[in-house]
N, C-alpha and C positions, 0 to 999 in steps of 0.2 A: 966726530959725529957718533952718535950712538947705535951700537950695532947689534942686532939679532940674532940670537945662539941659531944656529941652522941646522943643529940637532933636533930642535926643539922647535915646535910650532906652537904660537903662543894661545891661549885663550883669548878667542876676541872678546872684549871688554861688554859686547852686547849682549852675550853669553851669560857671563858674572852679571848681567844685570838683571836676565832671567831669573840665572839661580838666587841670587840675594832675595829676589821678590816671589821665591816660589814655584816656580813655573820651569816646567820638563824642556831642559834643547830638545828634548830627539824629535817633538814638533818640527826644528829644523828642516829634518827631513836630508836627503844627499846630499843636499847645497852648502852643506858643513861636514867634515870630514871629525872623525872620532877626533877630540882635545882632551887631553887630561886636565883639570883646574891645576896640578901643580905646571904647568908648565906656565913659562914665565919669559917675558920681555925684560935682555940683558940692558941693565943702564936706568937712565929717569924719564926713557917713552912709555914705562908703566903705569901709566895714567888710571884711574878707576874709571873712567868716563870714557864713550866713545869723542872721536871726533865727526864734525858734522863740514860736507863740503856741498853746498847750494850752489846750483847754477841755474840762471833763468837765460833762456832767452830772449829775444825780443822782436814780437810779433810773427814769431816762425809757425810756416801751417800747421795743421794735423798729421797730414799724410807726407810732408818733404821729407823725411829721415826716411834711411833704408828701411830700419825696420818699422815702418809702418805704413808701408806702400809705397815709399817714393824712389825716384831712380836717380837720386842725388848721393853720391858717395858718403859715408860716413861712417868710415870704419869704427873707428874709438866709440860712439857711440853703440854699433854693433853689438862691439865686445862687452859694454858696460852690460847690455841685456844680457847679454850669454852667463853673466854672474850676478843677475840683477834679476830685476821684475819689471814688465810694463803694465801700465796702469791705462784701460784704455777707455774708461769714465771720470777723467780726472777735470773738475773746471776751475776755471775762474771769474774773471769777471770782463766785461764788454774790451775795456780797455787798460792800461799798462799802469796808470799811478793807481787806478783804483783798485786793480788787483794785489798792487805791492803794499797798499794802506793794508788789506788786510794778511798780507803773507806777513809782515812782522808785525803786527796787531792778535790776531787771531778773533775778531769782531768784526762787525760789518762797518761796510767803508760807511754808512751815514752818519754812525754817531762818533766816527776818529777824526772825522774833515775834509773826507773825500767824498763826498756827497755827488759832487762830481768833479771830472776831473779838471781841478782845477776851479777857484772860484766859478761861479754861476753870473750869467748876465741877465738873469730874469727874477721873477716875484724871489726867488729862494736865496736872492745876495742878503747875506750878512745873519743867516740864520746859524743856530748851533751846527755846526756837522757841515757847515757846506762853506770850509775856511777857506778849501784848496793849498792845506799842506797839513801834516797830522799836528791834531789839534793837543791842547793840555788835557784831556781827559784819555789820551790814548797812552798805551803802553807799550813798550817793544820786545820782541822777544831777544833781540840783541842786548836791551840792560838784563832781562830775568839767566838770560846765558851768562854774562858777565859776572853778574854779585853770586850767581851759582860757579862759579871758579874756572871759568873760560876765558882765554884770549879770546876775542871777538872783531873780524876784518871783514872791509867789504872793499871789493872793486867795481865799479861800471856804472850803470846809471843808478838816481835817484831818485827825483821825480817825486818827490814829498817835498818839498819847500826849500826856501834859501838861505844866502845869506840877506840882511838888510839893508837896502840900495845904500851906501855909504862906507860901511864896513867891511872892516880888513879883519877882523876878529872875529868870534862866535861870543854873541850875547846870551846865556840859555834863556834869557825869560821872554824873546822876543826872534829866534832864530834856527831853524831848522834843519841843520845838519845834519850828516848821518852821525859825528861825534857827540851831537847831543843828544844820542837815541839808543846809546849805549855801544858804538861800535870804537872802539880801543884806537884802529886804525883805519884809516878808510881814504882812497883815491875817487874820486867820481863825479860825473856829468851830473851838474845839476837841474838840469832842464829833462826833457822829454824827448830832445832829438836834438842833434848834432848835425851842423852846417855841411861839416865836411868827416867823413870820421879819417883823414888824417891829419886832423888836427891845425896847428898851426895861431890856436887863440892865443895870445897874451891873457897873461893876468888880470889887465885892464877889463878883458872882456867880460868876467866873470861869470867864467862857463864851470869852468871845472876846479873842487875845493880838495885839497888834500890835508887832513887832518885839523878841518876848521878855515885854514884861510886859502886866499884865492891862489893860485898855480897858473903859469903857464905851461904850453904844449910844447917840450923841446923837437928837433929839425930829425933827430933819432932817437931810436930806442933803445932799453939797456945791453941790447945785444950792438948795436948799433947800423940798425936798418930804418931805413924811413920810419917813422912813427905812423903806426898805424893800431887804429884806439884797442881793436879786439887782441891785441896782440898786448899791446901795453898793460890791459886792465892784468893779463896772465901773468903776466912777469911781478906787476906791482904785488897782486895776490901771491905771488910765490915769495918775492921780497919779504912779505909780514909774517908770512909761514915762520918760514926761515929766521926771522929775528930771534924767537923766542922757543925755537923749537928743543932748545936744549933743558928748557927749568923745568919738565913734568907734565905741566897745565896741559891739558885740551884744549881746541883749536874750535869755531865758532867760522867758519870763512864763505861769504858769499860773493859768489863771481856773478855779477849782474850785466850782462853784456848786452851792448846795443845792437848787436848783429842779430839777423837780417832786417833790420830796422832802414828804411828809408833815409837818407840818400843812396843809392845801392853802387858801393863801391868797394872796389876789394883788391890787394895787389897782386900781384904773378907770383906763385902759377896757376894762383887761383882764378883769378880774371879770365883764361884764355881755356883752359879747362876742359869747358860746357859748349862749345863750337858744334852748331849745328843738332846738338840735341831737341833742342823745342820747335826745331823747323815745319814740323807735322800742326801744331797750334795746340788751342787749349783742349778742346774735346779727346783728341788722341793720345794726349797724356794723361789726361785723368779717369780716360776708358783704361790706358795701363797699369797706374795707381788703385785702380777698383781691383783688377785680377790680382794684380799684387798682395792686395789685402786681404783677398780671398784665399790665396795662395799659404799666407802666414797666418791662417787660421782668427785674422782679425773678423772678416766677416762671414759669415754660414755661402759653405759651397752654392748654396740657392738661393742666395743675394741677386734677385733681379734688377731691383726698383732703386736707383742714384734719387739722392735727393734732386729737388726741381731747381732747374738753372735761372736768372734772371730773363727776363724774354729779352731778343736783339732789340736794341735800342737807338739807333742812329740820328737818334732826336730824343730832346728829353723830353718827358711824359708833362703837361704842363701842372700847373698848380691851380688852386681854385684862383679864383677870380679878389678875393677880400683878401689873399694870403700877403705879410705883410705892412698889412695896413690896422687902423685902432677899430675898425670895424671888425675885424676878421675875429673867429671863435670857432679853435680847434678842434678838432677828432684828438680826443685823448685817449690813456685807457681808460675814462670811468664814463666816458660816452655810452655807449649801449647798455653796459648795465645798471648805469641810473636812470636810464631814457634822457637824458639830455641829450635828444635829438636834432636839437639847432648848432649844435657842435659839427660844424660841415667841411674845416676850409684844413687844408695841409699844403704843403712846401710841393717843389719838382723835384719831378725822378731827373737820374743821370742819363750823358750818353752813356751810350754800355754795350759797343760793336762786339759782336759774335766773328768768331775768324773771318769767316764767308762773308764779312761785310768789310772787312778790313781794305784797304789798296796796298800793292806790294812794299810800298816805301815803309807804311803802318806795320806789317805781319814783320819785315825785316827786323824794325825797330822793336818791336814785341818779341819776338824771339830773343832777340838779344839782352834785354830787359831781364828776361827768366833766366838765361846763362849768369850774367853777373851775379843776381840772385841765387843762385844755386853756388858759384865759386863764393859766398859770400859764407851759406851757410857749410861747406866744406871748410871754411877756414875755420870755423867755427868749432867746426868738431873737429879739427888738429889743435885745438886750443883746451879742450875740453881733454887730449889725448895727452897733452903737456901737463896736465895738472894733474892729472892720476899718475902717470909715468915719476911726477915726481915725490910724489905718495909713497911710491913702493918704493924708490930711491933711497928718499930717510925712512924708510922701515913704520911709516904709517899706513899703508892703504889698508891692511889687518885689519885696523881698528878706527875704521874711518864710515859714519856714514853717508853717501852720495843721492842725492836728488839730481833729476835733472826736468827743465819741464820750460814750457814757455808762457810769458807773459797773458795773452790772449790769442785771440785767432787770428788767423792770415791777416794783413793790412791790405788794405782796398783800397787805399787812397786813388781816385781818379787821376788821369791826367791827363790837362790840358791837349787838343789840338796845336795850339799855338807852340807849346813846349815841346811836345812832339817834334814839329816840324825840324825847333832848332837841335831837337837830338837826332834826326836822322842827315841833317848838315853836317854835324859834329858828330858823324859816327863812331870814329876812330878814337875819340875822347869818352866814350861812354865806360864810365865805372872809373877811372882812373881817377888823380886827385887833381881837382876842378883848378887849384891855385896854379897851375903849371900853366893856364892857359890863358891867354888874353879875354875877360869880361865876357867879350861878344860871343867867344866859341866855350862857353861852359857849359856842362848839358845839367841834368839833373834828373833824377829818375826814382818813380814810382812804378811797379809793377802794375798798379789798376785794379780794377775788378773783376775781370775774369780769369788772370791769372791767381787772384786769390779765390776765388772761386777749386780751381783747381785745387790751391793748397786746403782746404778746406774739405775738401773729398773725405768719409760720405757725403758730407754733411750741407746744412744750407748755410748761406750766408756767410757772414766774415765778420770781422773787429769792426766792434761797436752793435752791433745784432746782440740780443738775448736770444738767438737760434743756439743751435748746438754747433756751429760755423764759427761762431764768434764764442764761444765759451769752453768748448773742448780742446784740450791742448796734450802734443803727446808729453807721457811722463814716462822717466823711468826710474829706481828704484835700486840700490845697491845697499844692502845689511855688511856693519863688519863680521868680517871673516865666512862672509859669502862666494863659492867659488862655484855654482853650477846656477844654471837659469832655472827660475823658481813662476809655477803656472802662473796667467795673465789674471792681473786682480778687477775683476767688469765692476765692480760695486760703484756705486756711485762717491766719491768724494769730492771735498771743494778745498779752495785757498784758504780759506779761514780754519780746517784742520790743519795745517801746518804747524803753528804755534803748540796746540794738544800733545801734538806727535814728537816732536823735539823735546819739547820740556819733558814728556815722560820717560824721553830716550835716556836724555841725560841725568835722571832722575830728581830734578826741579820742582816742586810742588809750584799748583794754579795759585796763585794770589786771591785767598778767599775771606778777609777779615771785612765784613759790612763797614760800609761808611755810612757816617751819621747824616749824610746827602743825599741828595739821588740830584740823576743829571736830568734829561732832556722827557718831557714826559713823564715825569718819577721812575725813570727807570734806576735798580737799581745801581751801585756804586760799592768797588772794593777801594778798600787803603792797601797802599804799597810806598813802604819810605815812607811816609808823610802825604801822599800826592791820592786825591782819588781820583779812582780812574775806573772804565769799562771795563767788566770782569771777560776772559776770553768764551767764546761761545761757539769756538770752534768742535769739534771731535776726533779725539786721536783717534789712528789706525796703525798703530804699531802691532796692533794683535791681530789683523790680518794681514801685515804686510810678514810678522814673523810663524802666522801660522796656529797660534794661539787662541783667535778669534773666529768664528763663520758667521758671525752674527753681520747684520747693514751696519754698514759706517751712521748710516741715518736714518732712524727711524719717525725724525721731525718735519716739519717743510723747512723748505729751503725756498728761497724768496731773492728776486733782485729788482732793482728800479735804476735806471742810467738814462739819460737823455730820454726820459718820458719812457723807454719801452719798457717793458717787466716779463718776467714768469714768475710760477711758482708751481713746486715740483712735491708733489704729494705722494707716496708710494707708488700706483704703476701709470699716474698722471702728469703728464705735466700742461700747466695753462699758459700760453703766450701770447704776450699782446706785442705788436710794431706796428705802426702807421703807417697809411698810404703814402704812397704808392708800392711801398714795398711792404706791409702787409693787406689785408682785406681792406676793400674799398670802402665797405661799412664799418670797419672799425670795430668789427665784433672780436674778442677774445678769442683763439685756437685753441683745440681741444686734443692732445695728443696722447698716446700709449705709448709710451716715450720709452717703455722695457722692449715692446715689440715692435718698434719705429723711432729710434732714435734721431733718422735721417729727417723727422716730421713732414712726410709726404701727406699722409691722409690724416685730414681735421675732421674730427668726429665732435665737434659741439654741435653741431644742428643733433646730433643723436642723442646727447648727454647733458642739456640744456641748466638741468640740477647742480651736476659737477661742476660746470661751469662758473654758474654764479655761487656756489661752496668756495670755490679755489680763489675766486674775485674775492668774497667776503674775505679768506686768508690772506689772501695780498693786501689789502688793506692791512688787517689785523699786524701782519711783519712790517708794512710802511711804519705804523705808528710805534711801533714797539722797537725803531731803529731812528726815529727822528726822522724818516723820511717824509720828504713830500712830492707827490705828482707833478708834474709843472705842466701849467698852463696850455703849452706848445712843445709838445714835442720836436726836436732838432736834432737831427741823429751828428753822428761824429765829423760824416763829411758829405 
């Protein structure tokens, strides 16, 4: 293995890319310790390029990490802050393939095929953009890494498309692997969630492809412990590391893990962990997550106002009367501000018991729900601790840049009474791996809505909302040859700077040669290779993350549409629309000062009535200039 003069501390390669392109380190600031350019990495890790280590999570709240209010252990990630940045405006999009269409697109999910996730079952089947896996006009930032002189590996989920019911091979012209999308190497769950996350599929099943073709889940893992998926995706990712670490090239590795992703399971000692912590309920945890926040200077000491909680719910709110039927015609967003005022009918609210309504069997079960959950994401950040640890091992973490961030917001998926019951039956089975146990006694477990609620603190709402609940996700941030914590960056960014920000890290030029096409709405169209494709429309942040920049990440709108709800976010506005019952009964647009109320308590469109309909005119104006379309009926996630 190639080893590090330890005389010498080397120039981190993010440095050299400074100075090549102009630009003063001492911007750095503490957070870099004096390097001389001659000092030099012994061997062929002297790469000219950094390397880049991506980690998403999946569906992990806002506020569950230590540091940023939660009381869920997480050292490793701690430390990554303590030499890092947090990002504490960071979003993405409602839900998990459509945010990852555009973290390796750098465009919006309408015009790459994620329109939504996942094919569409209404008016919008079979339109441009709404393929449900990234379509031929999209590009990746995995190939633009690759033909730029990167190994390129991913582990964990995928959630852009498959293979072809039939095939055992990768067809490019008809198949959606992460190998046809430029990743060199790649292990991962093809789907959007996993049965069991320890595993146990055959090949037959065709869950999970390893470098194009279908894989089974072996009984252990490389260490040889039960197989258990978050565990696995680490070691595979360290495997590809490792192969090629000796010839020069720069590394490209994203660990895409399914954790805390529902089914919520996790093995010892993580399972047993969290014992009694959530016994107080939701409210009292997420009164402590607020002070917390307060605490780490996330929110102003005189933070009174939480965002608004769901009301108790012990019954669902009902639905209009035509809901479901060829009669019925919805409350959209373009309801109120067309006056298409015969737009009346929407879908039922959830149950959605508040502790105090809970029965002791329920609070038990609930409680324990959030412990797995919490050992789940513990495991998670010991996983995240393994893959740096083995960074500075081989004498990369110098020269390595680190991302860390999650998918979208808290998961809320409800759950059944019925299901409940047989979890609280099957107490002692809860989180464990379900195959151990006879049919009858399996439990399966979703945390619900007001534990995501909780994990969403400040904020409202959760995955699948356009609230800031569902779109703010924590991020953190590690520059190579970063060793001191670097101030929290508030600015607004999104998913789709990602690609900007990498390519420039790596010093990549955008793909800018006009095609003699245009796509969807004559939008324009670049060549690349031969292939046109969406030009990226992200915006990098490398120069405020290094210091370089003070300027807004964005000074454009930024625009989203997902299962009918939308905003769009205008300098210190932002406009949100969601349907009843979980937004306004009339279906009017919210009007928010989203600088000075991120939590979106107070809707000020009855005062701003102009704005309003300005920001509606823009939401329009970004639907059409993404191929998006409105649907009909809004139908949220769950």
């Amino acid at each position: 293995m190639p080893t590090v003069n330890s005389n010498k501390r080397s120039v981190p390669n993010f440095a050299r890319t400074l100075i090549s392109a102009g630009l003063s380190t001492s911007i750095l600031g503490s957070a870099f310790a004096p390097i001389s350019v001659e000092a030099v990495v012994q061997g062929p890790l002297a790469a000219s390029k950094p390397n880049i280590l991506y980690i998403v999570a999946d569906d992990l709240g806002y506020s569950d990490l230590s540091a940023f209010g939660g009381e869920i252990r997480t050292p490793n990630l701690d430390q990554l802050v303590k030499t890092g940045r947090v990002l504490t405006n960071y979003h993405t999009s409602t839900v998990c393939a459509v945010t990852r269409s555009m973290l390796y697109t750098g465009t919006d999910h309408h015009l790459v095929g994620e329109g939504t996730m996942g094919a569409p079952n209404d008016e919008r089947r079979g339109l441009p953009g709404y393929e449900g896996y990234l379509n031929n006009r999209a590009l990746s930032v995995a190939e633009l890494l690759k033909d730029g002189g990167y190994h390129t590996y991913i582990a964990g989920k995928w959630h852009l498309g498959s293979l072809t019911p039939g095939a055992q091979t990768v067809s490019p012209a008809i198949n959606k692997t992460p190998d046809q999308w430029g990743f060199e190497r790649s292990f991962t769950l093809l789907g959007g969630a996993t049965g069991n996350h320890f595993g146990h599929d055959l090949a037959t099943a065709r869950t999970y492809t390893e470098n194009g073709q279908y894989v089974g889940i072996p009984a252990t893992d490389a260490n040889g412990k039960p197989w258990y998926d978050t565990n696995a995706y680490t070691q595979k990712l360290i495997q590809y590391i490792d192969a090629n670490i000796g010839d020069g090239k720069p590394f490209a590795a994203f660990a895409t893990y399914t954790s805390p992703h529902w089914p919520l399971q996790v093995p010892e000692p993580w399972l047993s962990q969290y014992a009694g912590f959530y016994d107080a309920g939701y409210e009292a945890v997420r009164n402590r997550r607020l002070l917390r926040q307060k605490q780490l200077g996330l929110l102003p000491n005189d933070y009174t106002v939480a965002s608004q909680r769901l009301p108790d719910a012990t019954s669902a709110s009902p639905a209009t009367a035509n809901n479901g039927t060829a009669n019925a015609s919805y409350i959209n967003a373009d309801t109120v501000q067309t006056g298409n005022l015969q737009n009346v009918d929407h879908g039922a609210g959830k149950v959605n018991r508040d502790w105090n309504s809970l029965s002791t069997a329920q609070k038990k079960t609930q409680a324990r729900y959030m412990e797995v959950y919490a050992g789940m994401v513990s495991n998670l950040d010991y996983n995240v601790g393994l893959l740096i640890q083995h960074l500075k091992d081989i004498g990369q973490y110098d020269n390595t840049f680190i991302v860390f961030h999650s998918d979208n917001g808290a998961e809320g998926w409800p759950i059944s009474d019925a299901q409940d019951t047989t979890n609280f039956n099957n107490f002692a089975n809860l989180g464990k791996d379900q195959a151990l146990f006879p049919v009858a006694n399996r439990t399966n477990i979703q945390y619900g809505l007001r534990w995501a609620e909780v994990g969403a603190t400040p904020f409202r709402l959760s995955k699948g909302f356009t609230t800031e609940g569902g779109t703010s996700v924590p991020t953190i941030v590690h520059l190579p040859g970063q060793t001191q914590q670097q101030p929290t960056l508030r600015d607004f960014a999104h998913v789709r700077d990602v690609v900007p920000t990498l390519l420039e890290l790596a010093g990549i030029p955008q793909p800018s040669v006009p095609s003699a096409n245009v796509g969807v709405n004559n939008l324009p169209l670049v060549s690349y290779n031969g292939r046109d494709v969406y030009p990226i429309t992200g915006k990098s942040f490398l120069g405020q993350l290094a210091g370089t920049s003070n300027s807004p990440i964005h000074n454009d709108v930024v625009g989203e549409e997902q299962y009918g709800r939308a905003y769009l976010r205008k300098g210190q506005w932002k406009a949100l629309w969601v349907e009843p019952p979980y937004g306004p009964a009339d279906g009017h647009w919210q009007l928010f000062d989203i600088g000075a109320d991120r939590a979106e308590t107070k809707d000020v469109s009855a005062a701003h009535p102009d704005v309003v309909n300005d920001l509606y005119l823009e939401w329009k104006d970004y639907l059409y200039s993404t191929g998006g379309v409105n649907p009909k009926r809004p139908l949220g996630y769950y």
